[in-house]
C-alpha positions as CSV (number, residue, x, y, z in Angstrom):
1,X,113.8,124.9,55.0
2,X,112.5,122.6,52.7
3,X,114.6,120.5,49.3
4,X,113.6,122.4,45.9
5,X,113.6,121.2,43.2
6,X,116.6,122.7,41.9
7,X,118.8,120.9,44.7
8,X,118.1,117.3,43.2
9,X,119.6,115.9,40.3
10,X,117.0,115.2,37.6
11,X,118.6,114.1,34.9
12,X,117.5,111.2,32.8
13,X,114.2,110.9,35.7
14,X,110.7,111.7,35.6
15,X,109.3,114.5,37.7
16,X,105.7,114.0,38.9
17,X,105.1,117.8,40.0
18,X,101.6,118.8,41.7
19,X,101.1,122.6,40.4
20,X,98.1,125.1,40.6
21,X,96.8,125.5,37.1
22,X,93.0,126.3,39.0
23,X,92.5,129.5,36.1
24,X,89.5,131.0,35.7
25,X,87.8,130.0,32.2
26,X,85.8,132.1,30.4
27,X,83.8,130.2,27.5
28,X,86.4,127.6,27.6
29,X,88.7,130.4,26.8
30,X,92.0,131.4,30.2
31,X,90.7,134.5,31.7
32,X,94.3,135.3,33.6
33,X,97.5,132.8,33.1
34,X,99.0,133.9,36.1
35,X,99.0,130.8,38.0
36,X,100.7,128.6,34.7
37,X,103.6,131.2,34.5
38,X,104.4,131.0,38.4
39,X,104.8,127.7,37.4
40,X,107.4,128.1,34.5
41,X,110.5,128.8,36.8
42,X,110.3,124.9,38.3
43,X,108.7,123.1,34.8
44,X,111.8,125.0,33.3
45,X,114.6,123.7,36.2
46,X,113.6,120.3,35.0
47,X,113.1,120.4,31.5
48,X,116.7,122.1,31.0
49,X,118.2,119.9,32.9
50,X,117.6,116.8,31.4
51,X,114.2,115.7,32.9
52,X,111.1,115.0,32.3
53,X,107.2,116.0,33.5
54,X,104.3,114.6,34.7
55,X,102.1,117.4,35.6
56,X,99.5,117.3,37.7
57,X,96.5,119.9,39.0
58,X,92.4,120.5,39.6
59,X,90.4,123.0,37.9
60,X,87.0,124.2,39.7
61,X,84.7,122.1,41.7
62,X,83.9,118.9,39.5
63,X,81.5,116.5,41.7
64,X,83.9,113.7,41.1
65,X,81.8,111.5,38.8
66,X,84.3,111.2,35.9
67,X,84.9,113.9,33.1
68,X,83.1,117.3,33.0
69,X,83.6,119.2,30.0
70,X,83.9,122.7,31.1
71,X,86.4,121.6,34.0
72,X,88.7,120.4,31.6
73,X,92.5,120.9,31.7
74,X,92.9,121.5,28.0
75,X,92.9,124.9,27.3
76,X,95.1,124.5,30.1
77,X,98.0,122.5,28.1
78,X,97.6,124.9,25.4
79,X,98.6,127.5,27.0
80,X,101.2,125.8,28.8
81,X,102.7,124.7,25.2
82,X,102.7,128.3,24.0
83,X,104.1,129.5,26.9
84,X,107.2,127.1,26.8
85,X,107.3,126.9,22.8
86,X,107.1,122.8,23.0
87,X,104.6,119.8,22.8
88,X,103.1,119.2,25.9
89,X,101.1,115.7,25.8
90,X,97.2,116.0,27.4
91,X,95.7,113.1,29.5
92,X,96.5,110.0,31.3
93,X,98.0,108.0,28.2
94,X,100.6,108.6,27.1
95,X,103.2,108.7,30.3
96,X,106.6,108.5,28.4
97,X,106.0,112.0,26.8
98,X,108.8,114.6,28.1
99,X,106.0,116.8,29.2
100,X,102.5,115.3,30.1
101,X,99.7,117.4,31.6
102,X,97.3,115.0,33.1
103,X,93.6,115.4,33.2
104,X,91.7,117.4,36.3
105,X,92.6,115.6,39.3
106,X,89.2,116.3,40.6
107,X,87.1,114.3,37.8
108,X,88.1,111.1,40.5
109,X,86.6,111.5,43.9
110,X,89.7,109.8,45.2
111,X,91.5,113.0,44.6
112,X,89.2,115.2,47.4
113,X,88.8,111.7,49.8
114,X,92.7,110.9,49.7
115,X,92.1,107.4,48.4
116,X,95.4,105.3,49.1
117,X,94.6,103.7,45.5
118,X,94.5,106.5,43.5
119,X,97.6,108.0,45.4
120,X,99.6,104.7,44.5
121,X,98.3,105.2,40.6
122,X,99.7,108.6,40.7
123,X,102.5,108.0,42.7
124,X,103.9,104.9,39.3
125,X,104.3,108.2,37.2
126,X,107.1,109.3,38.8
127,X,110.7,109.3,40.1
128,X,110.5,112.2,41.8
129,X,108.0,114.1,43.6
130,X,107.4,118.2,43.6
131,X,105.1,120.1,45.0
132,X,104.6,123.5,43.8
133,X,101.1,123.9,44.4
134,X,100.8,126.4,47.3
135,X,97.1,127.0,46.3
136,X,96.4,123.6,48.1
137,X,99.0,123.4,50.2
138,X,96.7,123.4,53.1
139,X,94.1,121.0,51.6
140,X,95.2,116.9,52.7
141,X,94.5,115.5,49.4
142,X,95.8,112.7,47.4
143,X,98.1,114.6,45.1
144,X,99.4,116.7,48.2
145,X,99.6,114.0,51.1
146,X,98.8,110.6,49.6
147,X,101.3,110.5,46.6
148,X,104.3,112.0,48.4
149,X,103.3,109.3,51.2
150,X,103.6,106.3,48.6
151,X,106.7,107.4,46.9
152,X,108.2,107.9,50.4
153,X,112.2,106.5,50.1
154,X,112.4,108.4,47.2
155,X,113.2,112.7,46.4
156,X,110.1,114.5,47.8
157,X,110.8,118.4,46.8
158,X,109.2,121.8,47.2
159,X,109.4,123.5,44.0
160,X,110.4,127.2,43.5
161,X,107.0,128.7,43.8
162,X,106.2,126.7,47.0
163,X,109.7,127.6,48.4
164,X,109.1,131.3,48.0
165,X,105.7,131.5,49.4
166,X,107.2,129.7,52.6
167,X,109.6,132.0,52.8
168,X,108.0,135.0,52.9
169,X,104.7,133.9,54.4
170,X,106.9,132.0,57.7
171,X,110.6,133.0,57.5
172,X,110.0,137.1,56.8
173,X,106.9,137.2,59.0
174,X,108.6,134.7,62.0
175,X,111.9,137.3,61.5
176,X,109.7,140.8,60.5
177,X,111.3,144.3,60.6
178,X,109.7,146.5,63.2
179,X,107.8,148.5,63.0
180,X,105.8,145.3,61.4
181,X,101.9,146.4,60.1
182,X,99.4,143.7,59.3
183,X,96.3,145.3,57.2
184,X,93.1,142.7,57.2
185,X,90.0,143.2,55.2
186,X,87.4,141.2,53.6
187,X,83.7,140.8,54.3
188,X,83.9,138.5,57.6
189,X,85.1,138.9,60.7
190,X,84.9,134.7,61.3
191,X,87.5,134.7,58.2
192,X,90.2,136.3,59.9
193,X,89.5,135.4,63.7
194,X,92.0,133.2,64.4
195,X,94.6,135.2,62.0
196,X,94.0,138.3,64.4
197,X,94.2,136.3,67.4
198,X,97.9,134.4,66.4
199,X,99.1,137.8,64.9
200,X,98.2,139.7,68.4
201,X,101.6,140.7,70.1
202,X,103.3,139.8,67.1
203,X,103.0,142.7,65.2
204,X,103.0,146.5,66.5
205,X,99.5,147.4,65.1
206,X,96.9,146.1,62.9
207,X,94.9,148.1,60.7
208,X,91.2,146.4,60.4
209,X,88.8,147.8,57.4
210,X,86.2,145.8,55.1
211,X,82.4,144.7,55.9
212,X,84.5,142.9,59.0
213,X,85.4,146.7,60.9
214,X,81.3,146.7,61.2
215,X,80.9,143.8,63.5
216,X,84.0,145.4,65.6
217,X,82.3,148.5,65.8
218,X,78.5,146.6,66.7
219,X,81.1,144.9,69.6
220,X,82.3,148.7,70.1
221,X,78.9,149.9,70.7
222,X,78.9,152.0,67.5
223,X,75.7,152.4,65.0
224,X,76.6,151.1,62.1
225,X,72.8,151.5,60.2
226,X,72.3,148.5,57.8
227,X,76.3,148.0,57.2
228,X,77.0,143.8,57.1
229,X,77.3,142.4,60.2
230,X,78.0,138.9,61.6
231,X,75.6,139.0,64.1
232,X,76.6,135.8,65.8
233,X,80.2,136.7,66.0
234,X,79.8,140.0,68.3
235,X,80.9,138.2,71.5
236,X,83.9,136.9,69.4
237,X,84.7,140.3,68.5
238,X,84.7,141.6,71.8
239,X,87.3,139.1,73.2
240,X,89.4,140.1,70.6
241,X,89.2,143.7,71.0
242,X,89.6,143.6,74.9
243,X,92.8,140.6,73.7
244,X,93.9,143.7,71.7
245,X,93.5,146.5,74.4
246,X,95.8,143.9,76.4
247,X,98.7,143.1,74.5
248,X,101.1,145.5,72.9
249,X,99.7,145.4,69.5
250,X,97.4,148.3,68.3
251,X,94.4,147.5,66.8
252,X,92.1,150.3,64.6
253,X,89.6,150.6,63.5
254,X,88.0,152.9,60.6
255,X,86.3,156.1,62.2
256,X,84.6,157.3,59.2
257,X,83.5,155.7,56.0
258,X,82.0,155.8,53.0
259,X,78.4,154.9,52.5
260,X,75.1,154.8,50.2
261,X,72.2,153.0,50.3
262,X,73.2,150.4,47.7
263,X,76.0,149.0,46.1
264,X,75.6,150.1,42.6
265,X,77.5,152.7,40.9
266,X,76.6,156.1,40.6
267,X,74.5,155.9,43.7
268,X,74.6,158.8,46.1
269,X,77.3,158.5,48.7
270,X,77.9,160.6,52.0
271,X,81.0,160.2,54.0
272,X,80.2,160.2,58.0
273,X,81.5,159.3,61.3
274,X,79.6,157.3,63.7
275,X,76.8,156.9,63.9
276,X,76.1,155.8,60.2
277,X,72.8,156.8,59.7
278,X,69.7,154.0,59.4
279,X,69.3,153.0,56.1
280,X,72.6,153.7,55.0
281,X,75.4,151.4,55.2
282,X,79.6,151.6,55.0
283,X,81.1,150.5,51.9
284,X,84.6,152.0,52.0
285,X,86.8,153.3,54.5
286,X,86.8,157.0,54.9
287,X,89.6,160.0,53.9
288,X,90.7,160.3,57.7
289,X,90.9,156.2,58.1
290,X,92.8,155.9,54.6
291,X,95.4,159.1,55.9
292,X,95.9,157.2,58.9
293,X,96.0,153.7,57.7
294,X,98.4,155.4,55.1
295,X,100.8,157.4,57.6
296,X,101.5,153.9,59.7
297,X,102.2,152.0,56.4
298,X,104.8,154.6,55.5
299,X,106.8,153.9,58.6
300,X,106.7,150.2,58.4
301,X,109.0,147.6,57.7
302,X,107.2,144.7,56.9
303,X,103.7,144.8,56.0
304,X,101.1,142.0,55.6
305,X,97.8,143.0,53.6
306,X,94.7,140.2,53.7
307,X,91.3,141.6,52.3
308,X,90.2,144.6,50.6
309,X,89.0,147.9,52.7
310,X,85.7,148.0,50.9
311,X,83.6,147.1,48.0
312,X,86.5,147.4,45.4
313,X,84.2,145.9,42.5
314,X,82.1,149.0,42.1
315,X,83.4,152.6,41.8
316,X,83.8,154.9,44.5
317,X,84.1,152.3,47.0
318,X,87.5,151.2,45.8
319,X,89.3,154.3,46.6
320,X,90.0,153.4,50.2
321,X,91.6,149.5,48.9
322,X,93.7,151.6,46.4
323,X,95.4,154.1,48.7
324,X,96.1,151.0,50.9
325,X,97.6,149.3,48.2
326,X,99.2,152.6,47.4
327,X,100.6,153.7,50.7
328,X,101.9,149.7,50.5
329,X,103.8,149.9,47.6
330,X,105.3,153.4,48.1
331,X,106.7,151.9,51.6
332,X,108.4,148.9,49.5
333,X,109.8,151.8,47.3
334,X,111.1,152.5,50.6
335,X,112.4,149.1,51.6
336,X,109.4,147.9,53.5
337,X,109.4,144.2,53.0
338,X,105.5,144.0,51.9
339,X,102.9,140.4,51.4
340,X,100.2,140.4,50.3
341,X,97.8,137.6,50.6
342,X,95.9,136.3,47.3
343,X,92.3,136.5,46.2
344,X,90.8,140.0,46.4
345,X,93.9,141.7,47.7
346,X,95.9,140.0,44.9
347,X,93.0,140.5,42.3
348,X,93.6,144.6,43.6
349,X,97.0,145.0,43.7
350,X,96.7,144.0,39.4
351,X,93.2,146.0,39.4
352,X,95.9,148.9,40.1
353,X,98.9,147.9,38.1
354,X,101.3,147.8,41.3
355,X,102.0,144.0,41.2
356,X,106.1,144.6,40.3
357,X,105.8,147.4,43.4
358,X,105.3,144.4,45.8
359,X,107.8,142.5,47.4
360,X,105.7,138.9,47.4
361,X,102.1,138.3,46.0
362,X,100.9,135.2,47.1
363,X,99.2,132.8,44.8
364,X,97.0,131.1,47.8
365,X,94.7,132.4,49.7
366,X,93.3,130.6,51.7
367,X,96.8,129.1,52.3
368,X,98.4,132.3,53.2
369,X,95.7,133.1,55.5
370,X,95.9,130.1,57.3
371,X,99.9,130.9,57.8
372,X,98.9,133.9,59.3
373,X,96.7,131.9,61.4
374,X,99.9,129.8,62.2
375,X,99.4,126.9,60.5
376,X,101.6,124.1,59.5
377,X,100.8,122.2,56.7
378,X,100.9,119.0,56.5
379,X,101.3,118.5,52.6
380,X,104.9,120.7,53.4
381,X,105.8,118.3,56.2
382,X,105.8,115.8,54.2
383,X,108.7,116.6,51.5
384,X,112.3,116.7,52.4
385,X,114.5,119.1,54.5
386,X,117.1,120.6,52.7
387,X,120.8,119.1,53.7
């Protein structure tokens, strides 16, 4: 286990604390806040206890070059100042405030490239390092690997965010409940690969749906009409299935879906088995696979969901991601300990209002899904192990 933030004495010193604030903007206007209010519960450990903050995060994909406009963190410390009912200073100025948000990390290609010099400028505005940015905690930039390097001799921390996604993502899923379920979606099979192959004979069965199941069922020999398929990955597929049939894990795959001949809504759907006809193509799982998928969640004790079942964008090929997300949350009711990995299966679990039905929603991605690849990180590495 890892040093929080709440474990070192902060009074009187300045806390320079990496967090996610990557939001989506709208017109220059927050689309969803979420990631600035994980953030509260370590900004507010310091700030009540006598310390003081230098904030710290990237917005979108600037190129680098200096300041773009629409990437800006602004809006950003608005928010954040209604949110916690205080000032909070904007920009690289002023470094004395108690609460200074700096500008977009990203604007200096020294962030992406790990410059040692731009990690030592950071690394002045600070007595104290945090990292509470799980979003990146697999990406070996200067906020995440060079600062904590320079300001080594000195309190390196994980805040409370960070903290809880490595417990649940490592500690539950190294100590899981049996029966333990594992539910992996998404559009490509290459995206989960090596998850599938590290989770194999770990847990008791995994339940595979998405644009992914069609490549499985291409490498099963099935007809799968003009469903997405990653052509090149049919031999990869195929080790893993006869990996599969070997070890004790189960691995299923959907045996009926639903399909149409585009994604658009109000298009004519049928529901089949295989074969899926030609010119039709799967964009859900089927009534039998959800039943299924949904009797095995109810008997689990820890569940891991990465990845929708199907087009969950455009009605009525969301109806198989919400009775996953459904069975999922009625098996927490239960005392299922259940995780679900961020992006679409996060962005679903809100789509369906059962966010405070989940045990732990992750605020990564593609940080949780590289801990279910089994992944180390070495931005975590780097900060102190608790006493």
């Amino acid at each position: 286990m890892k040093r929080t933030i709440e474990q070192v004495d902060v009074e009187g010193k300045r806390v320079l604390m990496r967090v996610d604030f990557n939001v989506p903007l709208q017109n220059g206007e927050i689309a969803d806040d979420r990631r600035i209010q994980m953030a509260l519960p370590s900004i507010n450990s310091v700030l009540e206890r006598g310390g003081t903050l230098t904030l710290m995060s990237h917005l979108g994909r600037p190129k680098g070059e200096g300041i773009e406009p629409e990437f800006s963190l602004k809006p950003v410390a608005e928010r954040l100042a209604q949110l916690l009912g205080r000032p909070v200073f904007f920009g690289n100025e002023n470094p004395t405030a108690d609460i200074v948000l700096l500008e977009n990390l990203r604007f200096d290609a020294g962030e992406k490239n790990g410059s040692k010099a731009f990690s030592e400028k950071l690394s002045s505005l600070g007595d104290i390092y945090c990292n509470d940015a799980f979003g990146t905690a697999h990406r070996n930039h200067a906020s995440m690997v060079g600062v904590p390097a320079a300001m080594e001799g000195k309190p390196r921390v994980a805040g409370l965010l960070l903290a809880s996604e490595l417990q649940y993502l490592d500690d539950t899923i190294q100590n899981a409940k049996k029966p333990f379920v594992a539910v992996l979606g998404g559009a490509k099979v290459s995206d989960k690969m090596n998850a599938i192959n590290h989770l194999l004979g770990k847990v008791d069965t995994i339940l595979i749906g998405g644009a992914m199941a069609y490549t499985f069922l291409v490498a099963s020999d099935e007809s799968v009409g003009k469903s997405l398929v990653e052509r090149d990955r049919i031999d990869d597929a195929k080790k893993i299935l006869d990996a599969a049939a070997a070890s004790p894990t189960d691995l299923l795959l959907p045996h009926d879906h639903i399909c149409a001949q585009q994604i658009a809504h109000g298009t004519p759907v049928k529901i089949t088995q295989e074969p899926i006809p030609e010119g039709w193509m799967g964009l859900d799982i089927g009534p039998e696979t959800q039943a299924r998928y949904a009797n095995l969640l109810s008997l689990a004790k820890t569940i891991v969901w990465n990845g929708p079942m199907g087009v969950f964008e455009t009605p009525p090929f969301d109806v198989g991601t919400q009775q996953i997300a459904e069975a999922i949350a009625k098996a927490t009711e239960k005392g299922a300990v259940s995780i679900v990995g961020g992006g679409d299966s996060a962005a679903a679990i809100a789509a369906f209002d059962l966010e405070s039905q989940i045990t732990h929603i992750s605020t990564g991605g593609g940080a949780s899904l590289q801990m279910l690849e089994g992944k180390s990180f070495h931005s975590v590495e780097m900060l102190d192990n608790a006493l």
